[in-house]
Each structure stands twice: as structure tokens, then as C-alpha cells.
C-alpha positions in Angstrom: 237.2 17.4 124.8 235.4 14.5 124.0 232.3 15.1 126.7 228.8 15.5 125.2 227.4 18.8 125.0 225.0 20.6 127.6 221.8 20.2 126.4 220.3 23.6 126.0 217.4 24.6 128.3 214.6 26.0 127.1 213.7 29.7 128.2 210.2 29.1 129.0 210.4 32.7 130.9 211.5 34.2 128.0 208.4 32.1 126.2 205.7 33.0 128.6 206.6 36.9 128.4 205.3 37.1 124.7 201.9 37.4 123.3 200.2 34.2 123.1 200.3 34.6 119.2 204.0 34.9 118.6 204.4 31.7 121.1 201.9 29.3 119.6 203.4 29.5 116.3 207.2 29.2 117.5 206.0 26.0 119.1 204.2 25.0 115.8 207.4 25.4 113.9 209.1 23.4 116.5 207.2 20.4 115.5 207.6 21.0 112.3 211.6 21.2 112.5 211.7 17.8 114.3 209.3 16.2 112.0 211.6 16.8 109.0 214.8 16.4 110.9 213.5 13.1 112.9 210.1 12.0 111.3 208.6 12.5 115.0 206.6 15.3 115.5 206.8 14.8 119.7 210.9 15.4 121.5 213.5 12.6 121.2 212.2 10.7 123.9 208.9 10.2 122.7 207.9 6.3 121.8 205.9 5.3 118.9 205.5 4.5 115.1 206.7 6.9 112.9 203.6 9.5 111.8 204.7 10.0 108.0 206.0 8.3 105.1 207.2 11.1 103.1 209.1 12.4 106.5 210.9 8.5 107.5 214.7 9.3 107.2 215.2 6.1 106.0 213.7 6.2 102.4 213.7 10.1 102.4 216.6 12.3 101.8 216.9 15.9 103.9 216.3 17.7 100.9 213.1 15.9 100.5 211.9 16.1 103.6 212.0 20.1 103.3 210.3 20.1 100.5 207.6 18.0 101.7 207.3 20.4 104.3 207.1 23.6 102.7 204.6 22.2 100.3 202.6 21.2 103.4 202.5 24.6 104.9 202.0 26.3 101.5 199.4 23.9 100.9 197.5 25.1 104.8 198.0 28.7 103.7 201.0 29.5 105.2 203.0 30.2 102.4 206.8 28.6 102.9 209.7 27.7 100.6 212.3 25.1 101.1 214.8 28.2 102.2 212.4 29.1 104.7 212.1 25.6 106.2 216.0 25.2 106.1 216.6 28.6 108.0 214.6 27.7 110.4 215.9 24.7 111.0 219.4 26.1 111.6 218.2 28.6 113.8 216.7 25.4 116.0 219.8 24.0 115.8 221.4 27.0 117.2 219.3 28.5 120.0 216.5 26.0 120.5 212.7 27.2 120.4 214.0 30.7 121.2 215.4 30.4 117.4 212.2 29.9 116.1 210.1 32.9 117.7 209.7 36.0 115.1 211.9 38.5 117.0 209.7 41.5 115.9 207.5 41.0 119.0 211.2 41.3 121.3 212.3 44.2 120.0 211.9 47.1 122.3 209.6 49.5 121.6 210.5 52.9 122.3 208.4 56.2 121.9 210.8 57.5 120.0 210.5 55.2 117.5 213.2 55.4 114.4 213.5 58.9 114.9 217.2 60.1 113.9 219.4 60.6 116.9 220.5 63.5 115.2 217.4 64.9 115.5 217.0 63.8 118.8 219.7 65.6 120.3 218.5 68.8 118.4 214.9 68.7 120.0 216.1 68.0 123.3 218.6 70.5 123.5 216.4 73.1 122.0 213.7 71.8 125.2 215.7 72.8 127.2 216.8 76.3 126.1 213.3 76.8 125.6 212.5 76.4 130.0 213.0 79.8 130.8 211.7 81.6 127.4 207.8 82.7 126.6 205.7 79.8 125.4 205.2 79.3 122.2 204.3 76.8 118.9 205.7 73.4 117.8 206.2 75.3 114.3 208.1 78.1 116.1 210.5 74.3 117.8 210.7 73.6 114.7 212.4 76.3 112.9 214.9 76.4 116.0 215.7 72.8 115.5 216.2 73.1 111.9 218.6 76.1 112.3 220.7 74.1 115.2 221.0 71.0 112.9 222.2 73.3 110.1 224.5 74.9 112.1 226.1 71.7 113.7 225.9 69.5 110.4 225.3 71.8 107.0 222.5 72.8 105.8 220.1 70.4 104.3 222.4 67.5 105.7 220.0 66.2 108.2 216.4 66.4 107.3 213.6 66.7 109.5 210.8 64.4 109.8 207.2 65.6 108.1 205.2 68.1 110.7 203.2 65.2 112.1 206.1 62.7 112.7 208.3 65.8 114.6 205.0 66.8 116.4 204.5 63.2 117.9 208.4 63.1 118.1 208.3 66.5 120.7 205.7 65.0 122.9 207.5 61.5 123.2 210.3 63.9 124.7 208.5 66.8 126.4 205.3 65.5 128.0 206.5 63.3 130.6 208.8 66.7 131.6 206.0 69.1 131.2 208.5 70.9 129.1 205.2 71.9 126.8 203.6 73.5 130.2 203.3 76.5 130.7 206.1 79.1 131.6 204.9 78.9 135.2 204.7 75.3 135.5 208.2 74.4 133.6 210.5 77.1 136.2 208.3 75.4 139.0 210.1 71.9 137.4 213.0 73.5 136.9 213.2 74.8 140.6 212.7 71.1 142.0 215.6 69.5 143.8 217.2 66.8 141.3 216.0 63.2 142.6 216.4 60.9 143.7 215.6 63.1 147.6 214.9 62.4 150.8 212.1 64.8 152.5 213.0 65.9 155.6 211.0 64.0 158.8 209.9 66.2 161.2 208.0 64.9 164.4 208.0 67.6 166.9 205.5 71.0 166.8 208.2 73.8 166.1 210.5 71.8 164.7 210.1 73.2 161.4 207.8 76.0 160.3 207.5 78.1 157.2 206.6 81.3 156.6 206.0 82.7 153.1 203.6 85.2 151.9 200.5 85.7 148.6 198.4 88.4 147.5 194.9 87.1 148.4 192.4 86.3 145.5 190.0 88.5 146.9 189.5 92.7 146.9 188.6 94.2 150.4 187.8 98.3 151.0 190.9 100.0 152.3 190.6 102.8 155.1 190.9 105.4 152.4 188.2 103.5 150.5 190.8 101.6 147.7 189.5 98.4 146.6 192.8 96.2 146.3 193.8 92.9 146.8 195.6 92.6 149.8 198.6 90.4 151.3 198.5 87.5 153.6 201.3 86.2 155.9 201.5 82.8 157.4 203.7 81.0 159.6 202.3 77.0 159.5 203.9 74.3 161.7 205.4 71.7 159.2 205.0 68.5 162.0 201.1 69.4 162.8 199.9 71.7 159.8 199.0 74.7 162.3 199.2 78.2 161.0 200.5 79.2 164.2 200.1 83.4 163.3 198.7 84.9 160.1 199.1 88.8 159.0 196.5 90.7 156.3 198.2 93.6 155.3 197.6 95.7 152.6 200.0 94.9 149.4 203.4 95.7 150.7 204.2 93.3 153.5 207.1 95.0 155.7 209.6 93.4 157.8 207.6 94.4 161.1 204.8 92.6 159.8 207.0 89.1 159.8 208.0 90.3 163.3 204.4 90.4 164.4 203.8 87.1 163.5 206.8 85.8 166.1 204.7 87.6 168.5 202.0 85.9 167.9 203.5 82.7 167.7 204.7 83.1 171.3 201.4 84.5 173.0 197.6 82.3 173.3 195.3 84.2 170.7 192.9 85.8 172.9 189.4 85.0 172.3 187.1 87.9 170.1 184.0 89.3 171.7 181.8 87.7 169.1 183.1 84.8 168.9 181.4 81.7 170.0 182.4 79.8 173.7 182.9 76.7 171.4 185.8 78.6 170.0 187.4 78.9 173.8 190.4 76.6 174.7 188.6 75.4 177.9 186.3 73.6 175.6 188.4 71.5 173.6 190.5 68.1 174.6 193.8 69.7 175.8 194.4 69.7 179.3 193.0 73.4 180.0 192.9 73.6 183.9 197.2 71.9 183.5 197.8 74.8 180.9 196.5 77.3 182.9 198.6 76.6 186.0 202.0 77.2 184.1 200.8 80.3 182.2 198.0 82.4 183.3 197.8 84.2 179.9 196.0 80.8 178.8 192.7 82.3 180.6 190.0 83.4 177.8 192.5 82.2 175.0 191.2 81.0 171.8 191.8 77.1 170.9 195.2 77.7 168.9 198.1 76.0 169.9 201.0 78.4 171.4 204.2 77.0 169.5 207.6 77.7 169.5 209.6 77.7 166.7 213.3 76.5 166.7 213.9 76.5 162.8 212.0 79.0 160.3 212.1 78.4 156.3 211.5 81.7 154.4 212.1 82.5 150.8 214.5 85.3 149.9 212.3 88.2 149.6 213.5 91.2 151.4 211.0 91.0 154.5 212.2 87.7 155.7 216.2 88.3 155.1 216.0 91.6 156.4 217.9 92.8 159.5 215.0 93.2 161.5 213.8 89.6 161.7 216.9 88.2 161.3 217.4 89.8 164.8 214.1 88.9 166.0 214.4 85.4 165.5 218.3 85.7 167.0 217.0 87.1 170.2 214.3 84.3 170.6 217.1 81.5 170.2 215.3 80.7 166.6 217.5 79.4 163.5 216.6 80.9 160.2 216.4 78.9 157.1 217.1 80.5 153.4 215.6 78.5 150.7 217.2 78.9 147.3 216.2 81.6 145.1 213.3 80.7 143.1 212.6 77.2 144.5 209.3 76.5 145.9 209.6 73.0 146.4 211.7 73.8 149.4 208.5 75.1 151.1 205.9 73.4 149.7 203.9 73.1 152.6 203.3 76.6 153.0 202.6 76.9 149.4 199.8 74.2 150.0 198.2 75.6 152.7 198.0 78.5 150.5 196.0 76.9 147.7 193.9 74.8 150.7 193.1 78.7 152.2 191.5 79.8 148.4 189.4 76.7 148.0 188.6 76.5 151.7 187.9 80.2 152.8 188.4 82.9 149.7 186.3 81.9 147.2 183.1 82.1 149.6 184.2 85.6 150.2 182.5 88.2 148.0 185.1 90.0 145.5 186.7 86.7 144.9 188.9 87.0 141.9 189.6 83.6 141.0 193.9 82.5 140.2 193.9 84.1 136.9 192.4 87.1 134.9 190.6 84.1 132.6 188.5 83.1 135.5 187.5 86.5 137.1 184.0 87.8 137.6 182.6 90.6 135.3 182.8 93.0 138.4 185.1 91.5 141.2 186.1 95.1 142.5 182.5 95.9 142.7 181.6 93.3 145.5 184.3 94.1 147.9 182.4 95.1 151.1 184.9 93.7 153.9 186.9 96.4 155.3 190.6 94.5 155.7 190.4 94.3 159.5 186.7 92.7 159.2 188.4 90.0 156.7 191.9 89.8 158.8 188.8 88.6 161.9 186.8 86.3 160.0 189.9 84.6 158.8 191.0 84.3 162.3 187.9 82.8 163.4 188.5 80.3 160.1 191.7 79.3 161.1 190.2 78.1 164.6 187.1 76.6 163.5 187.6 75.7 159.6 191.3 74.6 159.6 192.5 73.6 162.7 189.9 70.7 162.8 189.9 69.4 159.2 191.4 66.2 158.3 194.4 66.5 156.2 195.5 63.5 153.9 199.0 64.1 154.1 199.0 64.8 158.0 199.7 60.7 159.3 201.2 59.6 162.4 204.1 57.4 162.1 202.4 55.1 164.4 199.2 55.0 162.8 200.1 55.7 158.9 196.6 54.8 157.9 194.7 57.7 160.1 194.0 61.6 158.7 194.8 63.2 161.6 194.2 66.8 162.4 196.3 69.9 163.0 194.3 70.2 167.1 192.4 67.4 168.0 188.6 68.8 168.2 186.1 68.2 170.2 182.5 67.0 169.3 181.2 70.1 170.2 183.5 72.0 167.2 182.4 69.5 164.8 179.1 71.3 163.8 180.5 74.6 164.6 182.8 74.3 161.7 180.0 74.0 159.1 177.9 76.6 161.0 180.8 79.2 160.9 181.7 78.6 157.2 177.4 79.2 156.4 177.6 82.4 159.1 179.9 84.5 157.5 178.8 83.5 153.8 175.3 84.9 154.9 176.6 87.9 156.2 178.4 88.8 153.1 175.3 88.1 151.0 173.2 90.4 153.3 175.5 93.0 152.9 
């Protein structure tokens, strides 16, 4: 009981977090509180004469002493009474130089600010009824969160902030959600797996591929001569990025369509009569002559990997659940995947590739009609000159030349996580190709 105290430690981490400011002046006002408590302006183990008369404890009183002080600091324009010096003395006394730092600069700062939790819990709750309705106004938010208060507390009994204060108070909570977005954008949030998730690895080709299909921004001439947009297919290989098989149908993909692109998966693509040798699989770095000794089929074949799936990822629409492929991928020994309804993260790869296949290839076709109505040409329709099987062969040729031999930054190798790597390793002979098929067809459209 009768042991000394533990001397208090000063929390210098504490100290070097604030602004400079803030910790020059608690230090200042540490030397003050000494100097009137001890005459000293230096710590207890300092040596020498004492600086001041008017602050020696031996012919000065306490009281005195804080007086002299706050008419010091009064008189250096830093405006103090004796109450002021005396509080801050205690708070010394109590918690060391922490005491003395102005606590306005510890507070946390939040973007909320000193909204009403009241109020709070209305806006956010009204956020997220709001995920699945049209977009609309902050007024419109407003009215809604007024009625909710009213109904949950009176009316009138919790007031709402002015326009501006509730406006700033709705993007403190919404922006960092995107629960402002668009209606689009917010059920593509909504849709998203709650994290924290782990992505699933995938290291073999086949191990995982998705298939998924989108209306192509682009119109081609039907048989019947229809302009209309039509619907493309893909199955892409999740470990390698290969679209393995792609379909361009017109709007209306059926269930033998998804079948057709098993078939393809399973078979070399055969090389096209005007396509160039560069094209041919003898040409690139695989081991052809190898190939060709376990499957004959390999002769003439087009430089597209032959890969065979053993799980598929599809969506729910009614081609890929259907009976028909359900017992097409059954009798090839391949499991079939259902994503949840309405989630698109589950295969975002596929969706991707998608929005990599507008920039890359559609919007150098003529007839390209942009993502949205806002963006569209004054006559889209009016370019179409591809017939659907001329565009269904140039996209072909793309997928060889174009895609298979770009870089992609989210295709790395486990071993060498700092390398874009590509979906078939190219030769050099490819590498100028590429650019030369991309400027070949986009001639040929503008001739026609």
C-alpha cells in the first residue's frame, strides 16, 4: 500500500499520430504546467537556477503562480484565465501530456457526421427497398423517408435535415454501395456473392468452362433479307481463356444450338478455304507432327485448341437446363453447373469475354449499334451488309487470329504471376497476321 506509484508513460504513438499543430501546442502547455507547478520549465530531472521570480514556489503562492501565467499567455495573444490554467493543470495531473492535447483533432470523423441515427436507419432502409425499383430523385428518397419516420415515430417527431444536409447525408451512405446507380448496375450488386469469397482456382484446360449467350451489337442481313441483331453463343475455357466453340444464330438460340457447340468442342476446327496457312495448326508452337499421330482429324485443322470439358457453368435460361443438353453433356461424361438465378458474378468470365468481343471485333463491323440506344448511329440498320454466315466466318477467323494470341491481364501462371500470358501460345509468324486480319476485313466492309 505504501509503494510509490508507476510513473505514467508518455504515449508518444498517440503524440506522433496528430497534426503537427495540435502536438506543438500540447507540448507548449506542458511547459507551462511545470513552470507554475515547479518553477522549471525543463522535467524534474533537469538541473539549474530557477528561470522566474514570479514562478519560485518559495515566495509565490499556487494561486499566484496561475495568475502570473494566464496574464503571460493573455499578454502573447493567447487569451487564458486563471480557470483555464488550473484545468489544465489537473488534466496533467491526471493523464500526462495526453491531458493536455485539444481532443477535437481525436475525435473520429465520420461521413455521416451528426446526422440523427433516426434518420439514419430511415435512409438506409428506404436504400434498400429502393434496389429493385426504377431509378429515381433524392426528392422522390426524401418523401419516402419522411413518410417511414412518421410512420415509426409520429408525425413531425423527427425532423429531417435541410435538402442539402440529407442530399450529402444519401451519398455518405449510397455511393460507396452504388445504391445511386443505375437499376442495372445495383441488381448486378445485389446478385454478387456476400464477401468475404474465395474464387475458385482452376489450373487445368477443361476444368471449368462457361457457356452463356448475348444479342450481338451489330445488325447482319437475314436469308429472307431482315436486318436484325443476331445471337452469339460461346463456350470459353476458364483456366486458358479459349472460346473453345462459338454459335451465330439468329435471335432465338435453341437448345440444339448449345448442343452444337459440344461438337465443336470435341472436334479440330477445320481450316476455311480462304483462310491464310498462317492460320493452320502445323504452323504454330504445339507439337503438330505428335498431334497428328494420335488423331488424324488434326490434318488441315485450324490453330484452336480441341478441349474437353469436364464441368460446364450455364445460367438458367431454358437452352442450357433443357433436356436436350442436359443429356448431351450426360452422355459425354460432362457435369453441368446451374448458377443462381440472376447472378452474373458466378460467370463472370464469360461475361468478360463478351464485353472484350464488342471492343475487340463488333464495333469495327459496319451496323455496329453501340450498348445502348444513347449511343447508336443515325442509321445502324442501314449499314448491315454481312449476311449472318459471312459474319459467323469472319468471327471464326477472329477468334484464331485476334483472340487466341492477345495477352490478357488477368490470364497469369501461378509460377510466373508477373507474365500476361496468352490463351495459345503464338508463333512469330501470327504476330503480324493479327493486325493484318483485323485491317482485312475492316476494308472489305468499307468497300462494300
Amino acid at each position: 500500500m505504501d509503494a510509490p506509484g508507476v510513473p505514467r508513460v508518455p504515449p508518444l504513438g498517440l503524440l506522433e499520430s496528430l497534426p503537427e499543430a495540435v502536438r506543438e501546442r500540447a507540448l507548449a502547455w506542458e511547459r507551462h504546467v511545470r513552470e507554475v507547478e515547479t518553477g522549471q520549465t525543463g522535467g524534474p530531472s533537469d538541473a539549474g537556477p530557477r528561470l522566474r521570480a514570479e514562478y519560485d514556489p518559495q515566495t509565490r503562492t499556487l494561486a499566484q503562480r496561475e495568475e502570473a501565467k494566464a496574464a503571460e499567455l493573455s499578454a502573447a495573444s493567447m487569451p487564458t484565465s486563471v480557470v483555464t490554467v488550473r484545468r489544465m493543470r489537473a488534466r496533467y495531473r491526471q493523464d500526462g501530456v495526453w491531458g493536455l492535447v485539444d481532443h477535437r483533432a481525436t475525435r473520429p470523423r465520420t461521413a455521416l457526421g451528426h446526422a440523427d441515427e433516426r434518420v439514419v436507419a430511415a435512409v438506409r432502409e428506404v436504400l434498400e427497398a429502393g434496389r429493385e425499383r426504377s431509378s429515381g430523385t433524392l426528392g422522390r428518397l426524401r418523401v419516402y423517408t419522411e413518410r417511414l419516420l412518421a410512420e415509426q415515430y409520429g408525425a413531425g417527431v423527427v425532423p429531417l435535415p435541410s435538402n442539402a444536409t440529407f442530399n450529402r447525408l444519401v451519398h455518405a451512405l449510397a455511393d460507396g454501395r452504388g445504391l445511386l446507380a443505375s437499376a442495372r448496375q445495383r441488381r448486378w450488386r445485389s446478385a454478387r456473392p456476400a464477401p468475404p469469397f474465395v474464387p475458385t482456382t482452376v489450373m487445368a484446360p477443361g476444368e471449368l468452362v462457361m457457356m452463356d449467350s448475348t444479342v450481338l451489337d451489330a445488325f447482319v442481313v437475314l436469308d429472307d433479307g431482315v436486318v436484325e441483331r443476331p445471337e452469339l453463343t460461346i463456350a470459353l475455357d476458364v483456366a486458358t481463356r479459349t472460346i473453345c466453340a462459338a454459335v451465330l444464330r439468329a435471335k432465338g438460340t435453341r437448345s440444339v444450338d448449345a448442343a452444337q457447340l459440344l461438337a465443336q468442342m470435341m472436334v479440330p476446327t477445320p481450316m476455311r478455304p480462304d483462310w491464310a496457312e498462317a492460320l493452320a495448326m502445323e504452323h504454330s508452337v504445339v507439337p503438330y507432327e505428335r498431334l497428328l499421330s494420335v488423331d488424324a482429324r488434326l490434318e488441315g485443322a485450324a490453330a484452336r485448341p480441341v478441349i474437353t470439358p469436364q464441368t460446364i457453368v450455364v445460367d438458367q435460361g431454358k437452352v442450357f437446363v433443357s433436356s436436350s443438353f442436359i443429356a448431351a453433356c450426360e452422355s459425354l461424361g460432362i457435369s453441368v453447373q446451374p448458377t443462381p438465378p440472376g447472378n452474373g458474378p458466378a460467370k463472370g468470365h464469360v461475361e468478360r469475354t463478351f464485353s472484350s468481343i464488342n471492343t475487340l471485333f463488333v464495333q469495327h463491323v459496319p451496323s455496329y449499334t453501340a450498348s445502348h440506344t444513347g449511343e447508336r448511329g443515325k442509321d445502324a440498320e442501314g449499314e448491315a451488309v454481312w449476311t449472318l454466315a459471312q459474319l459467323a466466318e469472319m468471327f471464326h477467323e477472329w477468334i484464331i487470329c485476334g483472340w487466341q494470341e492477345r495477352e490478357h491481364d488477368g490470364l497469369r501462371h501461378p509460377m510466373m504471376p508477373a507474365v500476361r500470358c496468352r490463351p495459345t501460345r503464338c508463333g512469330r509468324r501470327w504476330s503480324p497476321y493479327a493486325g493484318m486480319s483485323r485491317c482485312r476485313w475492316a476494308v472489305r466492309t468499307t468497300s462494300s
